[in-house]
NUDRENLUM-201523 format. One line per field, with one value per atom (N, C-alpha, C): residue number from 1; atom name; x, y, z. Coordinates in Angstrom, 3 decimals, padded with zeros to 6 digits. Example, Ala and Ser with C-alpha at 12.3 -4.5 7.8 and 13.67 -1.06 7.14 Angstrom:
2
k: c(1  1  1  2  2  2) .
a: c(N  CA  C  N  CA  C) .
X: c(013.190  012.300  013.200  012.850  013.670  012.900) .
Y: c(-005.690  -004.500  -003.300  -002.250  -001.060  000.030) .
Z: c(007.800  007.800  007.800  007.080  007.140  007.870) .
This chain:
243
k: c(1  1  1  2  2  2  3  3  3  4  4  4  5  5  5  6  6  6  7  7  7  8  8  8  9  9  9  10  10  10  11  11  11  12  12  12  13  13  13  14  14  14  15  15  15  16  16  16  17  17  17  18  18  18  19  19  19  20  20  20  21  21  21  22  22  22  23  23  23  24  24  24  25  25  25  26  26  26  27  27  27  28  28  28  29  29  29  30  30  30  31  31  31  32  32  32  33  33  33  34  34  34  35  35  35  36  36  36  37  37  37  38  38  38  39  39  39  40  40  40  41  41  41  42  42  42  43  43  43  44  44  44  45  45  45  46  46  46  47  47  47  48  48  48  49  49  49  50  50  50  51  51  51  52  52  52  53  53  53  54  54  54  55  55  55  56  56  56  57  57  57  58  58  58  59  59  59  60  60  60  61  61  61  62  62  62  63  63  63  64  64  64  65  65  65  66  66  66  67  67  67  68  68  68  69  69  69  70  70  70  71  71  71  72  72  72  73  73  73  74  74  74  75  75  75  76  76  76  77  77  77  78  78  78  79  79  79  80  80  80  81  81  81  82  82  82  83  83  83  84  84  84  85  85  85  86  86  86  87  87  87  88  88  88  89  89  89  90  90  90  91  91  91  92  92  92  93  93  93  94  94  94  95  95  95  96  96  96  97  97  97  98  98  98  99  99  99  100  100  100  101  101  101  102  102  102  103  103  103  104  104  104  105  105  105  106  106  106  107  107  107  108  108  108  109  109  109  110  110  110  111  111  111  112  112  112  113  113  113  114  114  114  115  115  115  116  116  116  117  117  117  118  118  118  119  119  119  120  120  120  121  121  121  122  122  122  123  123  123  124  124  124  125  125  125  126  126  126  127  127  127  128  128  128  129  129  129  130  130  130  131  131  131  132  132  132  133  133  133  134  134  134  135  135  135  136  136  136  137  137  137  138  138  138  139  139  139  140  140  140  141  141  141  142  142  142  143  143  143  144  144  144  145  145  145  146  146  146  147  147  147  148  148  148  149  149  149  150  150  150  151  151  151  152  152  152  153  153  153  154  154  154  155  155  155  156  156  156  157  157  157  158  158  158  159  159  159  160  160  160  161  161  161  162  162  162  163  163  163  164  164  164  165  165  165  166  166  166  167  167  167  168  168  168  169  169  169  170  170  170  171  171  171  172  172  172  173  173  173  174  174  174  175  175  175  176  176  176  177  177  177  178  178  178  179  179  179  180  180  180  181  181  181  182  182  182  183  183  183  184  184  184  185  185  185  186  186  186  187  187  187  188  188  188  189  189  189  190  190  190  191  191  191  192  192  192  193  193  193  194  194  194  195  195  195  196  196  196  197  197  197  198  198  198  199  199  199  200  200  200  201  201  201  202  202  202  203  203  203  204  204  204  205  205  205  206  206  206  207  207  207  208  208  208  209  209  209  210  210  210  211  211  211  212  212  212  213  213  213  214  214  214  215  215  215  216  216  216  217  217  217  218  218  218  219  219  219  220  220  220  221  221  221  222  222  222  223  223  223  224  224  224  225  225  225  226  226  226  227  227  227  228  228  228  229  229  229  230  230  230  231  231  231  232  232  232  233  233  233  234  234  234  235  235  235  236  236  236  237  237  237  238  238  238  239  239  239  240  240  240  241  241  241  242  242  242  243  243  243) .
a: c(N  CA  C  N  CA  C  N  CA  C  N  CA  C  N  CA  C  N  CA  C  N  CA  C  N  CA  C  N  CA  C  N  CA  C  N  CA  C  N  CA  C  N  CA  C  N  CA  C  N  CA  C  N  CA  C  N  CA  C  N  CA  C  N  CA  C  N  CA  C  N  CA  C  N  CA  C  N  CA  C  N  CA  C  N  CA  C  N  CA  C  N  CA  C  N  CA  C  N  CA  C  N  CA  C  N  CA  C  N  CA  C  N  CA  C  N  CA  C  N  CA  C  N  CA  C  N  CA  C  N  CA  C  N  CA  C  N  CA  C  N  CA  C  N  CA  C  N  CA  C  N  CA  C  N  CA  C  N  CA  C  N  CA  C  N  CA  C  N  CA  C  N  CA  C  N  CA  C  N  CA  C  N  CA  C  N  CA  C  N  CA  C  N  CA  C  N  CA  C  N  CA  C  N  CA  C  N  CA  C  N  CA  C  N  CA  C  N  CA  C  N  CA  C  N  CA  C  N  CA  C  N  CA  C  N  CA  C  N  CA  C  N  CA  C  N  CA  C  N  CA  C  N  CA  C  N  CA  C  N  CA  C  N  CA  C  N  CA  C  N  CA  C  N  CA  C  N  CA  C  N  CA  C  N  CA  C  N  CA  C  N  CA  C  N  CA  C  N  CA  C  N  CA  C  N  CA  C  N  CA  C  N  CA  C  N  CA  C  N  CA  C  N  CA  C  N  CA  C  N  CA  C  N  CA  C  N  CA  C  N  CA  C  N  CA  C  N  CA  C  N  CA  C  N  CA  C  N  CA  C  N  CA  C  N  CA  C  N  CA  C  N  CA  C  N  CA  C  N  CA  C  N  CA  C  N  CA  C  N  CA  C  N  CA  C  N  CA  C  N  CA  C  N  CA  C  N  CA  C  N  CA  C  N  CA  C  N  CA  C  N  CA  C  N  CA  C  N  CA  C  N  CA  C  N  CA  C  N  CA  C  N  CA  C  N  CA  C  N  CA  C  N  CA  C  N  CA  C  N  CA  C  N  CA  C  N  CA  C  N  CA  C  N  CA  C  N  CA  C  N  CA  C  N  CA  C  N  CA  C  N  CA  C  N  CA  C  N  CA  C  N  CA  C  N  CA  C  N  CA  C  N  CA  C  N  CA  C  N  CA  C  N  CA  C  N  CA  C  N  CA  C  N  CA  C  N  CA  C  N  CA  C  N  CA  C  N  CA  C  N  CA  C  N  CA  C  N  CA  C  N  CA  C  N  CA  C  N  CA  C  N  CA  C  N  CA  C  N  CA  C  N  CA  C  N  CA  C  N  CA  C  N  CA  C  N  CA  C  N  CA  C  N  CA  C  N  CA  C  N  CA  C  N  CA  C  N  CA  C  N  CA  C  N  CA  C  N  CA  C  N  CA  C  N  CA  C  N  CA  C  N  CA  C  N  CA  C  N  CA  C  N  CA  C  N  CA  C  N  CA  C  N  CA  C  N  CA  C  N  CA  C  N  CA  C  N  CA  C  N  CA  C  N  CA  C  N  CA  C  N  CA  C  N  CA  C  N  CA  C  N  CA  C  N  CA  C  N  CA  C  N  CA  C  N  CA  C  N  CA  C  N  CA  C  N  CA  C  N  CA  C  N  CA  C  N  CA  C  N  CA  C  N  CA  C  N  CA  C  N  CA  C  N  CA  C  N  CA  C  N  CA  C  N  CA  C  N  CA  C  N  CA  C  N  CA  C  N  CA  C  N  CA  C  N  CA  C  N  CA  C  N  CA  C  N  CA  C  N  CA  C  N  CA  C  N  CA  C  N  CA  C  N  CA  C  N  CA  C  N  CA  C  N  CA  C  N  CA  C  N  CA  C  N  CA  C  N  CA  C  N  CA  C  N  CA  C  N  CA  C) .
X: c(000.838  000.000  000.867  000.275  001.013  000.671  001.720  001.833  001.101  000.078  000.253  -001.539  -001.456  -003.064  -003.166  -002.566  -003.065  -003.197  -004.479  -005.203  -004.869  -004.777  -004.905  -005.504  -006.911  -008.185  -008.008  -007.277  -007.315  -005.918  -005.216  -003.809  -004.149  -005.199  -006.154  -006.834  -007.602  -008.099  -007.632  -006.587  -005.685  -005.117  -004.977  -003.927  -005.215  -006.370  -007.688  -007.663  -008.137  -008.080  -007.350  -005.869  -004.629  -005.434  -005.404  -005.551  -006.826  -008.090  -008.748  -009.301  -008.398  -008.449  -008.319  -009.617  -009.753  -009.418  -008.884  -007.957  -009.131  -008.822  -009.064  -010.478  -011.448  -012.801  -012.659  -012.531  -012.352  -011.392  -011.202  -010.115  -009.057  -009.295  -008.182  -007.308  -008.685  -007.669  -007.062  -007.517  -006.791  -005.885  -005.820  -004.897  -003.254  -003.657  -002.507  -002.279  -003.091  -002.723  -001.421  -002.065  -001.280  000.280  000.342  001.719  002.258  001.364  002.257  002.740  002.250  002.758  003.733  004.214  005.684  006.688  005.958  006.971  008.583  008.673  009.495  010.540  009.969  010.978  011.737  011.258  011.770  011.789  010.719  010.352  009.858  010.210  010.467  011.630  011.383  012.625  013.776  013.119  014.092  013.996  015.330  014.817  013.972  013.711  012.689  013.636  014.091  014.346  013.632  013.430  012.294  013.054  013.954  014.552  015.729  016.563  017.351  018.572  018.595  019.900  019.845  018.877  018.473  019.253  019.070  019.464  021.167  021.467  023.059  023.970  022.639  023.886  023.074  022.641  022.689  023.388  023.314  024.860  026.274  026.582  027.396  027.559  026.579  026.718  027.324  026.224  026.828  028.074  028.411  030.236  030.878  030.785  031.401  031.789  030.694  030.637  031.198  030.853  031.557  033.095  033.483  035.041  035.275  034.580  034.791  035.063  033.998  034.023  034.847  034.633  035.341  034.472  033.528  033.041  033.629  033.604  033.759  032.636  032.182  031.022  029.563  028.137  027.111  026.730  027.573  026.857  027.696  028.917  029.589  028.427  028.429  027.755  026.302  025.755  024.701  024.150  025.192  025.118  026.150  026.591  027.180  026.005  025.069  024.274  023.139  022.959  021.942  022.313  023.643  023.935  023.980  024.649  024.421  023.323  021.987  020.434  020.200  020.376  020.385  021.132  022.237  023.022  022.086  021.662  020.700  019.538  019.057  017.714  017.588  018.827  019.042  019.409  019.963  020.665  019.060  018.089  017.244  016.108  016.521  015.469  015.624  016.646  016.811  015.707  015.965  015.540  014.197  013.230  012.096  011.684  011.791  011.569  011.666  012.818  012.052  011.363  011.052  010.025  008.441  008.938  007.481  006.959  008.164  008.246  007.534  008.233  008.481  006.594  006.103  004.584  003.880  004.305  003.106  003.197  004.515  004.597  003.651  003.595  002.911  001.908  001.157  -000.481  -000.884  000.013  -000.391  -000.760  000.694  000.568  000.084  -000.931  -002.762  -003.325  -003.287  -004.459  -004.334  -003.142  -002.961  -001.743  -001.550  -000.749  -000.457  -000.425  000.389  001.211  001.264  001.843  003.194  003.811  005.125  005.920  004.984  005.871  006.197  005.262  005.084  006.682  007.466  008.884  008.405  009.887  010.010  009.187  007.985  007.156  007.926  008.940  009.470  009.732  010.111  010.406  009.466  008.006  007.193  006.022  006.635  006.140  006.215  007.441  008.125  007.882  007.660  007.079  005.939  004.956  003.334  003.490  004.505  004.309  004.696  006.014  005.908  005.246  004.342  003.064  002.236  001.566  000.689  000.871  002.621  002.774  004.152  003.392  004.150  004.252  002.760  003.073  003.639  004.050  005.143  006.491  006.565  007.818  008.804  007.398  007.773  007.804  007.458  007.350  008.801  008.985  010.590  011.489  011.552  012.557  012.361  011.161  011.598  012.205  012.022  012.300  013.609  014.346  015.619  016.385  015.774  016.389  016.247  014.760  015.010  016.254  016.216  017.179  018.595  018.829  020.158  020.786  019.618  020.077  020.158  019.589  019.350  021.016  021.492  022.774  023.681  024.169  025.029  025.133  023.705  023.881  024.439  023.905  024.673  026.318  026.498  027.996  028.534  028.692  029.021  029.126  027.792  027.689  028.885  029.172  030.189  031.115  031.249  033.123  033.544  032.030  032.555  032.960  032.256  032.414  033.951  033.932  035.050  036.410  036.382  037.826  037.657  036.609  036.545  037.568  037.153  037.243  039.015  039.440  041.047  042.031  041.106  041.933  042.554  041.547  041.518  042.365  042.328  043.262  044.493  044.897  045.727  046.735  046.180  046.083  046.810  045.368  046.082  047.065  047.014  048.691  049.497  050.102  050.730  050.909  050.460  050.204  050.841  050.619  050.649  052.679  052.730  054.285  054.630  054.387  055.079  055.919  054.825  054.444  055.693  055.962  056.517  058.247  058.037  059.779  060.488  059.000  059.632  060.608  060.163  060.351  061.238  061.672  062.491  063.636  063.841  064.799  065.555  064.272  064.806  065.354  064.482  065.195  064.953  065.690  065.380  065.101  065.693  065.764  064.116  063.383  062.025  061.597  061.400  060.549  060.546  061.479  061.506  060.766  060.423  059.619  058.208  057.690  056.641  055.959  055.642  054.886  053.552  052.972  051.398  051.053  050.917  050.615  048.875  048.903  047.305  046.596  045.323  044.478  044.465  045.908  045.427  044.553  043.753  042.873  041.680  041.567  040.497  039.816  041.029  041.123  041.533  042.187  042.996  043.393  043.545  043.898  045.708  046.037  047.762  048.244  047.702  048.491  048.247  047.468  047.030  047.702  048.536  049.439  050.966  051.442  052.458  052.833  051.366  051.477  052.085  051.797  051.441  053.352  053.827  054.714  056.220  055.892  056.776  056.832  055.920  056.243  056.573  056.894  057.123  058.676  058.992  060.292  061.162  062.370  063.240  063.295  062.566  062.546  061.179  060.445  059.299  059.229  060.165  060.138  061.155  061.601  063.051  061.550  061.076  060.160  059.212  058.832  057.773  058.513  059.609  060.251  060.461  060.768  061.167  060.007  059.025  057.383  057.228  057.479  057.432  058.356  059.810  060.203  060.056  059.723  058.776  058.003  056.590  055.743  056.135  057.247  057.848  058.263  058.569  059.978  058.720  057.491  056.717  055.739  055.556  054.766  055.002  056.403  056.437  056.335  056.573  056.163  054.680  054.553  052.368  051.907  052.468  052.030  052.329  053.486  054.081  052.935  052.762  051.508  050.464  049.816  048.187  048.801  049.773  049.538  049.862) .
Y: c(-001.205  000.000  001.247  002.385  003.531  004.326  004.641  005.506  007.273  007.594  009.103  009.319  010.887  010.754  010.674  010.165  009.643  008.389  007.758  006.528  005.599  004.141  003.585  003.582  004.020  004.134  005.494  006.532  007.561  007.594  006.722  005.983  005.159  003.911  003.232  003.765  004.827  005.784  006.546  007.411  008.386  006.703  005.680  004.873  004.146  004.173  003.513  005.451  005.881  007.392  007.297  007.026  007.207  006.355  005.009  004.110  004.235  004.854  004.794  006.194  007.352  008.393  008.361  008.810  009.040  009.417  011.077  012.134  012.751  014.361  015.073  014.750  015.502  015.267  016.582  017.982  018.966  018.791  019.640  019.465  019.892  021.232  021.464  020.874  020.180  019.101  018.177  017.518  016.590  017.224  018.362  019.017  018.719  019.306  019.567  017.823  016.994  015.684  015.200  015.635  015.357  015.895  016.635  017.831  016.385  015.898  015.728  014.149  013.639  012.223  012.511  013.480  013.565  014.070  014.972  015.757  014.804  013.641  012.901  012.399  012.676  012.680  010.945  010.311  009.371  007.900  008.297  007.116  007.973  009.768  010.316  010.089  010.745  009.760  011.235  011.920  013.597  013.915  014.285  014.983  016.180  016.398  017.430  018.194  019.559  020.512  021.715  021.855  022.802  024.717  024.573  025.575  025.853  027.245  027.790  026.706  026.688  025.956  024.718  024.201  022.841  022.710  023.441  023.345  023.877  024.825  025.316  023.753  023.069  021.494  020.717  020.540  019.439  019.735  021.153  021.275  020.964  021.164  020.483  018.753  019.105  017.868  016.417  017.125  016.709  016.699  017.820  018.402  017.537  016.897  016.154  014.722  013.901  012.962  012.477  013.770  013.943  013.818  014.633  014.797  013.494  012.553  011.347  010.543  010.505  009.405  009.510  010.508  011.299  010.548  010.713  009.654  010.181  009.246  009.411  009.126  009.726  009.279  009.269  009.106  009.215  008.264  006.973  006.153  006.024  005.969  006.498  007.646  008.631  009.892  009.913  008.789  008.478  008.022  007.144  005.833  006.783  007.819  008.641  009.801  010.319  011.228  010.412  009.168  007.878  007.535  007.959  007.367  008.572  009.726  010.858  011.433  010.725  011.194  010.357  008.675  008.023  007.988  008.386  009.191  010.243  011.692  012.044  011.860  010.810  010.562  010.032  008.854  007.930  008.943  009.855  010.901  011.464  011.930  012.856  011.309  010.065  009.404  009.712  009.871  009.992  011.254  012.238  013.512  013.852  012.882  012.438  011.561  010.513  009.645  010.825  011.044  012.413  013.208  013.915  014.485  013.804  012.622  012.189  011.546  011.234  011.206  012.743  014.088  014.870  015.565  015.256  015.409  014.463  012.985  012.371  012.782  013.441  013.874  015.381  016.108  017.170  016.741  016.122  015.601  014.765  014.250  013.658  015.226  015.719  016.731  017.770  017.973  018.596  017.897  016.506  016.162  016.336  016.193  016.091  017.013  018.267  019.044  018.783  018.547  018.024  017.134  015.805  014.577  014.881  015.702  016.009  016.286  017.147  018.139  017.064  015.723  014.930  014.388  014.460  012.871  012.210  011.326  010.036  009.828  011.028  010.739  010.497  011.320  011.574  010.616  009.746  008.456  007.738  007.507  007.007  007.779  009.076  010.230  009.393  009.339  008.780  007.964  006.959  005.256  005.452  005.910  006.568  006.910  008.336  008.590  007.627  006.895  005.243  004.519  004.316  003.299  003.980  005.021  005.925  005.832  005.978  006.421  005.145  003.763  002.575  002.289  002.862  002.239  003.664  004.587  005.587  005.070  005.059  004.505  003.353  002.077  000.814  001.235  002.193  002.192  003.135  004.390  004.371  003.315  002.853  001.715  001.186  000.784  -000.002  000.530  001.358  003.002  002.554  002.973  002.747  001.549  000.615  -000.656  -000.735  -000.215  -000.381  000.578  001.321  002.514  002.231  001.709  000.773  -000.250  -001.160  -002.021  -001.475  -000.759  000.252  000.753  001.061  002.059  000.985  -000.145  -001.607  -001.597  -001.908  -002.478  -001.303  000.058  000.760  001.079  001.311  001.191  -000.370  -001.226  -002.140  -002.374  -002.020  -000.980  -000.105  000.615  001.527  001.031  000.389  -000.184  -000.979  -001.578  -002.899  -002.101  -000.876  -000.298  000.738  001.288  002.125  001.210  000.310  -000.851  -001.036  -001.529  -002.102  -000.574  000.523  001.868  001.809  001.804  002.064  000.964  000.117  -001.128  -001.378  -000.782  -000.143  000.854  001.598  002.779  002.581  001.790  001.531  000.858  -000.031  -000.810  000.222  001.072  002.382  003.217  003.824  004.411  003.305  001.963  001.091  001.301  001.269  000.854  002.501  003.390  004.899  005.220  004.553  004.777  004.071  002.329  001.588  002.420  003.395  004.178  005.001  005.640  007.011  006.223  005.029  004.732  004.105  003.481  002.927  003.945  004.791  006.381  006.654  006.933  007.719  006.387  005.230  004.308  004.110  004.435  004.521  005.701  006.962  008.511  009.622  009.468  009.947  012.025  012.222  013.730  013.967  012.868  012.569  012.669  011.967  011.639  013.162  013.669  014.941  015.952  015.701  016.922  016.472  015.145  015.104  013.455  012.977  011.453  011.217  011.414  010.797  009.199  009.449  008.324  007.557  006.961  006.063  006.882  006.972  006.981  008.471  009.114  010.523  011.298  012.257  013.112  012.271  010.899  010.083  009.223  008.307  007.475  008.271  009.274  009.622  011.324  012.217  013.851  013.417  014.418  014.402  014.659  015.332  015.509  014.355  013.386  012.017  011.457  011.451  010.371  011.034  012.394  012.759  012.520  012.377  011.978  010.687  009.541  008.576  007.854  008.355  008.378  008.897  009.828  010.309  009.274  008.615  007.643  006.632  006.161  004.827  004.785  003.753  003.758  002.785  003.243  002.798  001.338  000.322  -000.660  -001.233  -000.105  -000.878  -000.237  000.927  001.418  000.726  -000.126  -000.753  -002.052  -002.661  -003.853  -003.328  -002.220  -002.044  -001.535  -000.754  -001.020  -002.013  -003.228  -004.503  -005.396  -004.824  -005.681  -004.663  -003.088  -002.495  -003.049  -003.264  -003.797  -005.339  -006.166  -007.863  -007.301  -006.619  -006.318  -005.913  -004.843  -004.316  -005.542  -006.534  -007.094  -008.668  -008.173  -009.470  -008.974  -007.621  -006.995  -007.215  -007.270  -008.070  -009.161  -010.263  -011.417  -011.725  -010.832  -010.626  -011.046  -009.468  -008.870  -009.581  -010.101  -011.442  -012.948  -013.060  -014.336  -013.850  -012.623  -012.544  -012.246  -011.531  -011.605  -012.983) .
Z: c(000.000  000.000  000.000  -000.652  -000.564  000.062  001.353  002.499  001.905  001.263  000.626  000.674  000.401  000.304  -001.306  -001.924  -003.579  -003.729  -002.686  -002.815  -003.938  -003.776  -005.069  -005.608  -005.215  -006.078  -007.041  -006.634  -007.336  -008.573  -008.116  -009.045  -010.184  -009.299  -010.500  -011.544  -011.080  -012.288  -013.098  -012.659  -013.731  -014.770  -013.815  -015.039  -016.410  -015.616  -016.613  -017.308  -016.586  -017.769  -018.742  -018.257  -019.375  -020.828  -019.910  -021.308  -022.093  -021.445  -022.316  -023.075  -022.821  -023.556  -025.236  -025.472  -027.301  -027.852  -027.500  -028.101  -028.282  -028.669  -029.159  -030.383  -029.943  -031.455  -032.261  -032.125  -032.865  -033.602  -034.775  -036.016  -035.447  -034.880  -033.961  -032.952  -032.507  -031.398  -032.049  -033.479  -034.314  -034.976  -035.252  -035.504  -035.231  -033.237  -032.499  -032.140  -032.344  -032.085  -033.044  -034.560  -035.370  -034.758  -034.998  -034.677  -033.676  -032.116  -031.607  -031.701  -032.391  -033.290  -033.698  -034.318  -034.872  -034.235  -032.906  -032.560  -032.134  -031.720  -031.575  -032.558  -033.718  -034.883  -035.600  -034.798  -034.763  -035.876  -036.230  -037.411  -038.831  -038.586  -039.546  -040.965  -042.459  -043.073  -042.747  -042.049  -041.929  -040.472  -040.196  -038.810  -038.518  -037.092  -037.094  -035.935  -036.481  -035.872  -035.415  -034.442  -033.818  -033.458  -033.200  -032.632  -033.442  -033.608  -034.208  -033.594  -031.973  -031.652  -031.832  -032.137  -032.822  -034.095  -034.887  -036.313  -036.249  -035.496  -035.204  -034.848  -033.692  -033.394  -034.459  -034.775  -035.866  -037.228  -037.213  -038.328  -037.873  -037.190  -036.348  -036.066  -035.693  -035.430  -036.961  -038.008  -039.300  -039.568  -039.438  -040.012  -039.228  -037.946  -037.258  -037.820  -038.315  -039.041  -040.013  -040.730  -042.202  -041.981  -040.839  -040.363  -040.265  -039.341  -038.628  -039.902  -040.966  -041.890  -043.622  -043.759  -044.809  -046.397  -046.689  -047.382  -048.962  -049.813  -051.075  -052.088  -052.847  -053.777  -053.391  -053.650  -053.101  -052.567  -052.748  -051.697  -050.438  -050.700  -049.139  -048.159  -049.131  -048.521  -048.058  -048.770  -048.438  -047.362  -047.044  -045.599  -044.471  -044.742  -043.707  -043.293  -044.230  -044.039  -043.315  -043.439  -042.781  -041.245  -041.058  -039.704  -038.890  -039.582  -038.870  -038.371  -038.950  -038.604  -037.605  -037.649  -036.705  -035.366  -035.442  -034.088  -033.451  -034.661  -033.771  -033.018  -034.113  -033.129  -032.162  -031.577  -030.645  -029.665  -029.736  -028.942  -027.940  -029.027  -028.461  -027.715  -027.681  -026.834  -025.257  -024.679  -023.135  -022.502  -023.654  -023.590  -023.564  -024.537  -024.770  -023.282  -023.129  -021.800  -020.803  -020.275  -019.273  -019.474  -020.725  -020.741  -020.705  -021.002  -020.779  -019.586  -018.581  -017.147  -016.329  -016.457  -016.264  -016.286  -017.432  -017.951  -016.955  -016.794  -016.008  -014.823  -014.058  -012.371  -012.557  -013.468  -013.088  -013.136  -013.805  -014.277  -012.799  -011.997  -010.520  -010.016  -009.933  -009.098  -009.054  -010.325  -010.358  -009.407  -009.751  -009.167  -007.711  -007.219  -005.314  -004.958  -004.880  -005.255  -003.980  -002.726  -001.593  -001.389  -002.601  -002.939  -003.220  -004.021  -004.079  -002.982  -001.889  -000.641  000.600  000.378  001.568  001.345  002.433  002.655  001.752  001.221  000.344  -000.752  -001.337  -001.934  -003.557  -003.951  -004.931  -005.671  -004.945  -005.975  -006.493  -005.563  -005.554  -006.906  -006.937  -007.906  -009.626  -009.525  -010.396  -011.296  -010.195  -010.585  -010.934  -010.360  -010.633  -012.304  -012.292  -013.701  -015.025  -014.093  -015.406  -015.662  -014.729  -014.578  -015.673  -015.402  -016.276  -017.594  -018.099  -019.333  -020.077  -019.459  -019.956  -021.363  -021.880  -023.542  -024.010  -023.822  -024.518  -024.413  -022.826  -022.557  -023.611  -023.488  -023.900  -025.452  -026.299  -027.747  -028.082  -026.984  -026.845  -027.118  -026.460  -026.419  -027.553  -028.131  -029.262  -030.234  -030.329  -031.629  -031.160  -030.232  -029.493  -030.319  -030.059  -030.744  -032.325  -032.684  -034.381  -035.357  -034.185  -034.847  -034.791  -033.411  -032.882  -033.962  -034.691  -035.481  -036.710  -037.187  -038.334  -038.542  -037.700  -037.679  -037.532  -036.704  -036.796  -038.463  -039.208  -040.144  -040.982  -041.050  -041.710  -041.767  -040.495  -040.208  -040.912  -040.913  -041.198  -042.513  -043.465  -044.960  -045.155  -044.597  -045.102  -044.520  -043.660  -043.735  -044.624  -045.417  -046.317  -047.489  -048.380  -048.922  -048.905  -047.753  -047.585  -048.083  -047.274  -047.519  -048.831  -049.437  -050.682  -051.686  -051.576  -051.959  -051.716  -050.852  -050.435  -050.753  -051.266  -051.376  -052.933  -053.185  -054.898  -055.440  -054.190  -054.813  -054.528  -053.519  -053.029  -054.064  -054.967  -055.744  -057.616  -057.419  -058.482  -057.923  -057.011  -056.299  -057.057  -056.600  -056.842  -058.371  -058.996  -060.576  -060.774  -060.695  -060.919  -060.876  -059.504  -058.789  -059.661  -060.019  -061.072  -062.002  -062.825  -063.842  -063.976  -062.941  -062.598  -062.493  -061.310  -061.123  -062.762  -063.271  -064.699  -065.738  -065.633  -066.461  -065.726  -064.531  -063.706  -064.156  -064.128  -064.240  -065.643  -066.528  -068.309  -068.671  -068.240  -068.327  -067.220  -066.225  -065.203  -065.309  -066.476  -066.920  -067.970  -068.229  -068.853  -067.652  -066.633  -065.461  -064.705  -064.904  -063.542  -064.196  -066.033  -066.914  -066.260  -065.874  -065.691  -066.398  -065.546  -066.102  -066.096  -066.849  -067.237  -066.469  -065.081  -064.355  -064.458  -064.514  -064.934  -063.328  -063.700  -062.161  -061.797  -062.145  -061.195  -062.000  -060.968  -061.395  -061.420  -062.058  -061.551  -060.778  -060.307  -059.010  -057.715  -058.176  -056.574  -057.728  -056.654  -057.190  -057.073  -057.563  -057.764  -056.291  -055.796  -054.489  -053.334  -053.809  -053.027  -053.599  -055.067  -055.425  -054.941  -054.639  -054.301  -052.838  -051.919  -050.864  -050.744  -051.853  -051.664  -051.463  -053.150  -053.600  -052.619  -051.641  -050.895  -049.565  -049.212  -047.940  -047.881  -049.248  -050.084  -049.412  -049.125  -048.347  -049.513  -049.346  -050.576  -050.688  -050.275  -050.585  -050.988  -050.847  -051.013  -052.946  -052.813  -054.459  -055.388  -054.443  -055.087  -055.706  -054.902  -055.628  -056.812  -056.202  -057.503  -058.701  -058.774  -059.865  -060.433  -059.691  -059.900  -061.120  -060.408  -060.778  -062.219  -062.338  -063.399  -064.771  -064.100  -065.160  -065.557  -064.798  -065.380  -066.179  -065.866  -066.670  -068.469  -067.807  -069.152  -070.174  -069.348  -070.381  -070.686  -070.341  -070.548  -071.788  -071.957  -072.903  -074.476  -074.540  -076.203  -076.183  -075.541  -075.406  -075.608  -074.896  -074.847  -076.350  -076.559  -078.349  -079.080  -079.104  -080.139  -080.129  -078.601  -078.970  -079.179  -079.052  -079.406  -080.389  -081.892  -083.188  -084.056) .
């Protein structure tokens, strides 16, 4: 039994009220009903920003992401702009649950505005308002989890992609440097005018292949020369059997 003057009988009823409230019959009241179905944002395909500083951190908050992930192309960018919405929305559930905690303690404390001031009642406040407002709560959480797995699987999407992406280029760097030490080894006074390397400007910008090219440690340029000139010395051989 609860030590308070907010009877169980009067606990029992706000919680049968809760559940069997109709909503709103005026347009207006269906109106503002509508509005507040969404206000949570959550199973929206866009977020819902309400306030100027709303929209200041969620730009932010973006640019952060973008920093974090660095995407390349529209589907990189795609599944980075997908997770960055899902970060926010998971973010704003804690925020939501107390507020909807926060709503059922005042709605007691209409009804028995002495119930708050009494000792130890506070906690008991609490529990009252979870009781009241279980199927919000419990539909939180699920949102919580669909969104949770939603974002696993996306992340996991773009790492398969990203690697796939670097592994490639990694691959054209390689082929590019081939390019460059081959020339630098046949006429090293040709190579320093400038070498038409495969990939740049399309696979990778020039200054991603100069990066690339400068950390290459002298043995690892000593092999790919190595592999440039096999290739070389296998190419008439080639041409000679396909004619």
């Amino acid at each position: 039994m609860m030590n308070n003057n907010l009877s169980e009988a009067q606990l029992a009823a706000n919680r049968e009220n809760a559940q069997k409230s109709t909503g709103p019959a005026t347009p207006e009241g269906k109106a503002r009903c509508r509005l507040n179905a969404v206000t949570h944002g959550l199973t929206a395909a866009t977020v819902l920003l309400v306030t100027k500083e709303d929209c200041q951190r969620y730009l932010k908050h973006t640019a952060d992401y973008l920093h974090l992930y660095q995407p390349v192309g529209p589907q990189e960018s795609a599944l980075v702009q997908s997770i960055t919405d899902l970060w926010w929305r998971l973010s704003t559930i804690p925020v939501l649950e107390l507020a909807i905690i926060s709503h059922g303690c005042r709605l007691l404390i209409d009804s028995n505005p002495d119930f708050f001031t009494q000792p130890g009642n506070q906690a008991t406040l609490a529990l009252e308002a979870r009781r009241n407002n279980e199927k919000e709560l419990r539909n939180l959480q699920l949102q919580e989890n669909r969104l949770s797995r939603r974002r696993e699987r996306e992340n996991a999407e773009l790492e398969r992609l990203q690697t796939a992406r670097k592994a490639h280029e990694e691959e054209a760097l390689a082929e590019a440097a081939k390019t460059l030490l081959l020339a630098m080894h046949e006429d090293p006074e040709k190579a320093a005018e400038g070498v038409r390397c495969p990939g740049v400007g399309f696979a990778f910008s020039k200054d991603r292949f100069n990066t690339f090219f400068r950390r290459l440690k002298p043995v690892q340029k000593q092999k790919l020369l190595q592999e440039a000139l096999a290739e070389a010395a296998q190419e008439p051989e080639t041409m000679e059997a396909a004619a």
